[in-house]
Backbone as CSV, one residue per row, in Angstrom:
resi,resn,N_x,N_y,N_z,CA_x,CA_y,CA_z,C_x,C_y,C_z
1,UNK,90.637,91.656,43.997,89.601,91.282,44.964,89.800,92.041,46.275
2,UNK,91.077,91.890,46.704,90.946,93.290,47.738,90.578,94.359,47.920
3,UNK,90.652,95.156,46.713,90.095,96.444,46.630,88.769,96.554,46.458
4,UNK,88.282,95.349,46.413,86.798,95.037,46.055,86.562,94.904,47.760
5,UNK,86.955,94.296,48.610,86.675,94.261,49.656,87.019,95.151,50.761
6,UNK,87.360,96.292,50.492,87.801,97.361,50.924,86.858,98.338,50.712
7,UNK,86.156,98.455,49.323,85.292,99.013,49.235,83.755,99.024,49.657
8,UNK,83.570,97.060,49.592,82.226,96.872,50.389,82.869,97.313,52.011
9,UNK,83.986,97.010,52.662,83.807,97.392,54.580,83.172,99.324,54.366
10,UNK,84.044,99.895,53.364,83.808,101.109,53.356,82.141,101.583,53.255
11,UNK,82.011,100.402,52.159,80.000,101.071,52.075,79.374,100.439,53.538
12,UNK,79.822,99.314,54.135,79.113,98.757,55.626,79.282,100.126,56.505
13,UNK,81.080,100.616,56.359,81.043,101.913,57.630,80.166,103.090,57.229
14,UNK,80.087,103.030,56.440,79.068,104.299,56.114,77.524,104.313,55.928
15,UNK,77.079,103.115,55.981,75.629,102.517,56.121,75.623,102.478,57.662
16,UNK,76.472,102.329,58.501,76.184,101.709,59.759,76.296,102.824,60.429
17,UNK,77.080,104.029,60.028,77.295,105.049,60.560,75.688,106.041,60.132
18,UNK,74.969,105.707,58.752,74.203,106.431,58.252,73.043,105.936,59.863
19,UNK,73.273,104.546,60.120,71.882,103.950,60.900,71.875,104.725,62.609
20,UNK,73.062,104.230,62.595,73.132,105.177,64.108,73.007,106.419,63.889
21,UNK,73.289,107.498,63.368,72.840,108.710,63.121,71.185,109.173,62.694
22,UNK,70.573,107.875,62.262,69.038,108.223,62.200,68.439,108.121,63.336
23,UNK,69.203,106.670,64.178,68.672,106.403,65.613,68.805,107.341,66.419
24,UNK,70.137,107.995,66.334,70.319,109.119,67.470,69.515,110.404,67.347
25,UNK,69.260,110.510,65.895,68.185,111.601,65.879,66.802,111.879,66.322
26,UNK,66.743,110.080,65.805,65.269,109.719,66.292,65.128,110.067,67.654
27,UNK,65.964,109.612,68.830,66.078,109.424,69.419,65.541,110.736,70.499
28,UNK,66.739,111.833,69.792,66.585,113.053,70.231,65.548,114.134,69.948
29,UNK,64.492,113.786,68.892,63.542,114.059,68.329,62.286,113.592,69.541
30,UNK,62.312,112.480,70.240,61.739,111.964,70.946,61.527,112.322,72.090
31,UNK,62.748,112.998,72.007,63.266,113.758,73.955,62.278,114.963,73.853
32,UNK,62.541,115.672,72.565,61.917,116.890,72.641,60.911,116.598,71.455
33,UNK,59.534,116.113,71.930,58.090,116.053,71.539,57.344,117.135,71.909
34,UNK,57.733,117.544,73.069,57.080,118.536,73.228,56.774,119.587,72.220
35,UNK,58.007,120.227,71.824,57.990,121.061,70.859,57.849,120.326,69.012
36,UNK,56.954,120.109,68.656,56.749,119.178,67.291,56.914,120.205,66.030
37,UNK,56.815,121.545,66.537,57.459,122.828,65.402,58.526,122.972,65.434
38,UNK,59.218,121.928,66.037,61.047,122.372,65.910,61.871,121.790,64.877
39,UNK,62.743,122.568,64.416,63.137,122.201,63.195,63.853,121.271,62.846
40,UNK,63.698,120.341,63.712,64.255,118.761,63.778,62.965,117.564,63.233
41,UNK,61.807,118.612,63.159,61.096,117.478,63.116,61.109,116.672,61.667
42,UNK,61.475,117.623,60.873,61.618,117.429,59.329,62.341,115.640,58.702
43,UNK,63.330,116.150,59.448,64.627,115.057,59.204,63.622,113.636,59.767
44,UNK,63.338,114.126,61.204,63.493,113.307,62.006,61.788,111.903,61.021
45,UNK,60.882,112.822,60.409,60.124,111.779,59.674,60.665,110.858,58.808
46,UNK,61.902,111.139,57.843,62.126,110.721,57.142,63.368,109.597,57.599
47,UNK,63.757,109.886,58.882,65.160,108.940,59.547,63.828,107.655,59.994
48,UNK,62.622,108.241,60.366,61.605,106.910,60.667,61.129,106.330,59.412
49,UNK,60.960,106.957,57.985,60.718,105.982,57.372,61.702,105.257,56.400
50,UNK,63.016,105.648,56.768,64.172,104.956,56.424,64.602,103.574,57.440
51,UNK,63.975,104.045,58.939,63.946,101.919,59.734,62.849,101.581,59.175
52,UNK,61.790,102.106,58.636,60.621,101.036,58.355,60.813,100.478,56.673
């Protein structure tokens, strides 16, 4: 059972790490709207329909 619970904290750090890394993209995707041909924009649709 430990190793069982070692493995779910491991999938939480890496889900939680996956979420903040969509936010921060989002984030930074947001800063720079201006430019909507930049090659961030790609990711950055799919990090929004991964919170929705």
């Amino acid at each position: 059972m430990n190793v069982y619970c070692k493995i779910l904290t491991l999938v939480k750090s890496v889900f939680v790490a996956f979420v903040v890394g969509a936010v921060a993209g989002f984030l930074a995707a947001t800063g720079n709207a201006a430019e909507p041909a930049s090659h961030g924009s790609a990711p950055l649709s799919a990090s929004a329909w991964v919170q929705r």
